[in-house]
C-alpha positions as CSV (number, residue, x, y, z in Angstrom):
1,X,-25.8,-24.1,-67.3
2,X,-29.5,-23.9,-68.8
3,X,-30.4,-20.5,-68.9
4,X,-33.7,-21.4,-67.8
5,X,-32.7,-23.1,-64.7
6,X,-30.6,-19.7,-63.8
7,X,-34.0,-17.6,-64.6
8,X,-35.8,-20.1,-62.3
9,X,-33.3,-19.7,-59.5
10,X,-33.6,-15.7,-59.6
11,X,-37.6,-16.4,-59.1
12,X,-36.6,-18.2,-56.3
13,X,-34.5,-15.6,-54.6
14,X,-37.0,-13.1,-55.8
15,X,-40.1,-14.9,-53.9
16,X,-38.3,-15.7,-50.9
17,X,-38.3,-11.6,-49.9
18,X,-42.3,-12.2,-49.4
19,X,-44.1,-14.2,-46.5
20,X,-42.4,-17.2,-45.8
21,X,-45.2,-18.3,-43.3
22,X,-47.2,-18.8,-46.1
23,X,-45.2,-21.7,-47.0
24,X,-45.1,-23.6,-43.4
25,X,-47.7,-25.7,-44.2
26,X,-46.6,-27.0,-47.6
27,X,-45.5,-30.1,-47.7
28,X,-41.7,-30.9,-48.5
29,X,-41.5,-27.4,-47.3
30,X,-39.0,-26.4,-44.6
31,X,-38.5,-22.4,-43.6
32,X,-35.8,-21.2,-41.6
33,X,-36.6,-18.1,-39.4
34,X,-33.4,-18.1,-37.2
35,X,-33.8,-15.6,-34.2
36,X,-30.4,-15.6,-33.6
37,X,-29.4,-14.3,-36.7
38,X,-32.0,-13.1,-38.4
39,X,-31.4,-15.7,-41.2
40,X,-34.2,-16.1,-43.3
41,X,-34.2,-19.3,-46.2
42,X,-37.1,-21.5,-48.4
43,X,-35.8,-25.1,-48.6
44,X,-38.2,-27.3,-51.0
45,X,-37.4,-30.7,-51.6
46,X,-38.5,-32.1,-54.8
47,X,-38.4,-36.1,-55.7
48,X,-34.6,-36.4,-55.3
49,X,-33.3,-32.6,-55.8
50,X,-33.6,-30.3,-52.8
51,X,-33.6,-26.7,-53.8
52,X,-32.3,-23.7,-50.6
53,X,-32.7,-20.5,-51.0
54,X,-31.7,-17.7,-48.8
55,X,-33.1,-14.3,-48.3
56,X,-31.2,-11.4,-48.6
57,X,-31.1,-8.4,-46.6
58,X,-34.3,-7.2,-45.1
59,X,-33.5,-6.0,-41.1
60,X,-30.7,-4.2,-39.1
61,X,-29.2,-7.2,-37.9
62,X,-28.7,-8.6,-41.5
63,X,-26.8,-5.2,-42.6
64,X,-24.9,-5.7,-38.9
65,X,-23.8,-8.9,-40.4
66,X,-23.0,-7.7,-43.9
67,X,-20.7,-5.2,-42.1
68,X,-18.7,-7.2,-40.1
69,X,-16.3,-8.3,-42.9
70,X,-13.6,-8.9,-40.6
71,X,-12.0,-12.0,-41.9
72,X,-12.2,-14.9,-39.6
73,X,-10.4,-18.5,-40.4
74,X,-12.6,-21.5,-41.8
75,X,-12.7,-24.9,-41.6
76,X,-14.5,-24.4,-38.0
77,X,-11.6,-23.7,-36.1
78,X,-8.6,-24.7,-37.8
79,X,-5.8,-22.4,-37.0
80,X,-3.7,-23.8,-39.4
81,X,-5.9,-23.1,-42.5
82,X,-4.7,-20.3,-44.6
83,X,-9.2,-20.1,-45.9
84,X,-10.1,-16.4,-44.8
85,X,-13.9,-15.8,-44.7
86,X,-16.2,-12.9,-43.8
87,X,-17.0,-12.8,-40.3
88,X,-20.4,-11.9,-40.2
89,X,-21.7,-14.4,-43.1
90,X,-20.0,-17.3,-41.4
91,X,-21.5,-16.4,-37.9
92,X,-24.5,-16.2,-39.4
93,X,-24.9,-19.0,-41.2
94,X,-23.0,-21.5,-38.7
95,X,-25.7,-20.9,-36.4
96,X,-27.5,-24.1,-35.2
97,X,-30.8,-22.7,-36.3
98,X,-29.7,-22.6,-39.9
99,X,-26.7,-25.0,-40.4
100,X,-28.0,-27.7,-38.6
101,X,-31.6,-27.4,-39.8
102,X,-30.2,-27.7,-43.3
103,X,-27.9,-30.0,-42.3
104,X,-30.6,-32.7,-41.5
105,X,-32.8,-31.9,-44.7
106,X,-29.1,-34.2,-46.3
107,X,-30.9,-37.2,-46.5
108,X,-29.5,-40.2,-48.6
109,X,-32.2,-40.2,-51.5
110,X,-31.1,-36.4,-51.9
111,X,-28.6,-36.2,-54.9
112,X,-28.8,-32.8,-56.4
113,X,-28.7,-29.8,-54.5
114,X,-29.1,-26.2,-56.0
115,X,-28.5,-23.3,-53.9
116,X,-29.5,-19.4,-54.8
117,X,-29.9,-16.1,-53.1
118,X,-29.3,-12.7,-54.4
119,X,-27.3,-10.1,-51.9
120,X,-26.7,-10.9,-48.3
121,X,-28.5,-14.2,-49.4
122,X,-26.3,-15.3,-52.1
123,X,-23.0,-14.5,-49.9
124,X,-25.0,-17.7,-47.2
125,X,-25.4,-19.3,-50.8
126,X,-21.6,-19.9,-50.9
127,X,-21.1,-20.6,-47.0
128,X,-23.8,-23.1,-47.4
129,X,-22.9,-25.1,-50.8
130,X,-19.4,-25.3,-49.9
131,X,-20.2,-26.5,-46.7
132,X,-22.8,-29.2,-47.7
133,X,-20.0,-30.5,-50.4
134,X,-17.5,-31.2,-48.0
135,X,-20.0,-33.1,-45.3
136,X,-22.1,-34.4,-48.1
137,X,-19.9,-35.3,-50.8
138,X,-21.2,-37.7,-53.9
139,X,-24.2,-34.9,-54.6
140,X,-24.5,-32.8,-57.8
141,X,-24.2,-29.4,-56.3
142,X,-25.9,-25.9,-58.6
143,X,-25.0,-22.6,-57.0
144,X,-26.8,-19.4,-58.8
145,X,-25.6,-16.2,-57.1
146,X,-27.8,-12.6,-58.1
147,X,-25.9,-9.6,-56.8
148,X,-23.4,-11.0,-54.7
149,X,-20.4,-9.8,-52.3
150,X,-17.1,-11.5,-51.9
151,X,-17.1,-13.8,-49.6
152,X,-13.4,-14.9,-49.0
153,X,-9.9,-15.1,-50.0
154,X,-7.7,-15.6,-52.5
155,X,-7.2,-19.4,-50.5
156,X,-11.1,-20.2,-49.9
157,X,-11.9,-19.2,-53.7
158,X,-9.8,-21.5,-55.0
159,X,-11.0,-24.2,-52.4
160,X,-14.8,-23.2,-53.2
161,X,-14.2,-23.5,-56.9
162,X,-12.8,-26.7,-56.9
163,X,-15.1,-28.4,-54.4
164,X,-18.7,-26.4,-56.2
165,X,-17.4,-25.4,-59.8
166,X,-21.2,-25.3,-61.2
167,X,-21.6,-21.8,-59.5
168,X,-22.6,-19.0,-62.1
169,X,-22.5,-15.7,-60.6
170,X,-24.8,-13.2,-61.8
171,X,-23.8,-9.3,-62.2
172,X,-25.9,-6.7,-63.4
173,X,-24.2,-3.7,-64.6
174,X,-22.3,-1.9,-62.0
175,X,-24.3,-3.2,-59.2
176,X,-22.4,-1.6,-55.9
177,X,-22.7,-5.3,-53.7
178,X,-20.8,-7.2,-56.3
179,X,-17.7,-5.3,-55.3
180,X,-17.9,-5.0,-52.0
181,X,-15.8,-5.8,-49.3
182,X,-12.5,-4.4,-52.0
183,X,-10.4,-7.1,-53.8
184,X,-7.6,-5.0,-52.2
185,X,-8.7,-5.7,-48.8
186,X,-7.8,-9.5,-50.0
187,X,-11.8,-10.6,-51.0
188,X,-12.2,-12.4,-54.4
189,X,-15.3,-13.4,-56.3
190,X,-15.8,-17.2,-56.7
191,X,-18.2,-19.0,-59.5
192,X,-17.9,-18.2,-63.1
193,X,-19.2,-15.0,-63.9
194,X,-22.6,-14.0,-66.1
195,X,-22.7,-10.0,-66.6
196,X,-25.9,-8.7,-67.1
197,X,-26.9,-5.4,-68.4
198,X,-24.9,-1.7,-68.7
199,X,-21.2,-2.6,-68.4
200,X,-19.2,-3.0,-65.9
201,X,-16.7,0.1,-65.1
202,X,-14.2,0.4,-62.5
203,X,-15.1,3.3,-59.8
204,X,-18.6,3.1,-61.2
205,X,-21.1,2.3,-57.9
206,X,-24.8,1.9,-58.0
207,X,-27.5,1.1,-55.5
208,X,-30.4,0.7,-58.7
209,X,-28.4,-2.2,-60.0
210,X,-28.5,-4.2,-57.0
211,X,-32.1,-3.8,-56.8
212,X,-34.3,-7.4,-58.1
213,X,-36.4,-5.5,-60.6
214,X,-33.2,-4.5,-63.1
215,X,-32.0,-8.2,-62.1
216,X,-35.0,-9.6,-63.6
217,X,-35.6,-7.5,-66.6
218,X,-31.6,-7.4,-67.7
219,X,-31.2,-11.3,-67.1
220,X,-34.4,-12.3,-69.6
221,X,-33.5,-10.1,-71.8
222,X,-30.1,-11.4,-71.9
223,X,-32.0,-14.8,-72.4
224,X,-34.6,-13.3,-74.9
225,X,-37.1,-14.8,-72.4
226,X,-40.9,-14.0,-72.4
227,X,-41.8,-13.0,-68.9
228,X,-45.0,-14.5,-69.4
229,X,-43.4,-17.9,-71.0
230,X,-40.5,-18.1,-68.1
């Protein structure tokens, strides 16, 4: 993907972790404030493109949800499925003041659709683009994930990838959320994979490299990108 649309979708995730009132009044502006879940997102719809991005983690009911990583069957009910996702993420995100609301933002003249949230925002990323494909087929989907957790399975990455493979997720050094819940508790990463900044090391946790500032200052420089000409 275009670097600069990846940089653009960071700024994005970045600005959605400030006062999303002040956008209520914009027009082809939506914000999603669930109650119920405490889910916070910025949908803007541009022309034909309609670009949602999710908040990440900013309350004790978000971190309730980013802890409950029990794994709970997807599609909606189907038994039979062997799809595994994270409990909490997929409560959160099925509820009717986020799903729905985003749901009826799918109008017919939108054809492209980019998605991006960094953390607890990026794991509602996946939920959301995966879900939006297989409703809303026929659209050019763009998934840009900054510092996220595994989501699912072995089963639902390999349905996610094939349904939204334009997905580039975004690592930056040995960020601690990017490998969390384990791959031995059966979570795998989906999206191909864009490693930012000090290497990556196995047993090697840190809390700074999940923070938005490193993001940003490791990702243009990967880019050789002028903060002032992004």
């Amino acid at each position: 993907m275009d670097p600069y649309e990846i940089v653009r979708a960071f700024e994005r995730s970045a600005l959605v972790y400030g006062d999303l009132s002040l956008f209520r009044h914009q027009k082809n502006t939506t914000v999603i404030d669930d109650a119920a879940s405490e889910v916070q997102a910025l949908i803007v719809k541009e022309n034909n493109t309609l670009y949602i991005t999710f908040r990440g983690s900013n309350s004790k009911k978000d971190w309730q949800t980013n802890l409950t990583f029990w794994q709970k069957t997807i599609p909606y009910g189907n038994t039979a499925s062997k799809i595994r996702v994270h409990t909490g993420f997929i409560q959160a995100y099925k509820s009717p003041g986020v799903r729905d609301k985003i749901h009826a933002l799918m109008t017919s003249d939108v054809l492209y659709i980019q998605v991006a949230g960094h953390s607890h925002g990026a794991a509602l990323s996946i939920l959301c683009a995966v879900d939006l494909e297989y409703n809303f087929p026929r659209r050019d989907y763009r998934v840009f994930l900054f510092g996220c957790p595994r989501v699912g399975n072995r089963a639902f990455q390999k349905s996610y990838d094939r349904r939204v493979p334009q997905t580039v997720r975004v690592e930056n050094g040995n960020d601690i959320i990017t490998k969390i819940p384990f791959a031995s508790w059966g979570f795998h990463h989906v999206g191909t994979l864009l490693h930012i900044g000090p290497p990556r090391l196995p047993l090697v946790y840190s809390c700074n490299d999940h923070r938005l500032e490193p993001y940003d200052a490791n990702l243009r420089s990967c880019f050789a990108f002028n903060k002032a000409l992004a």
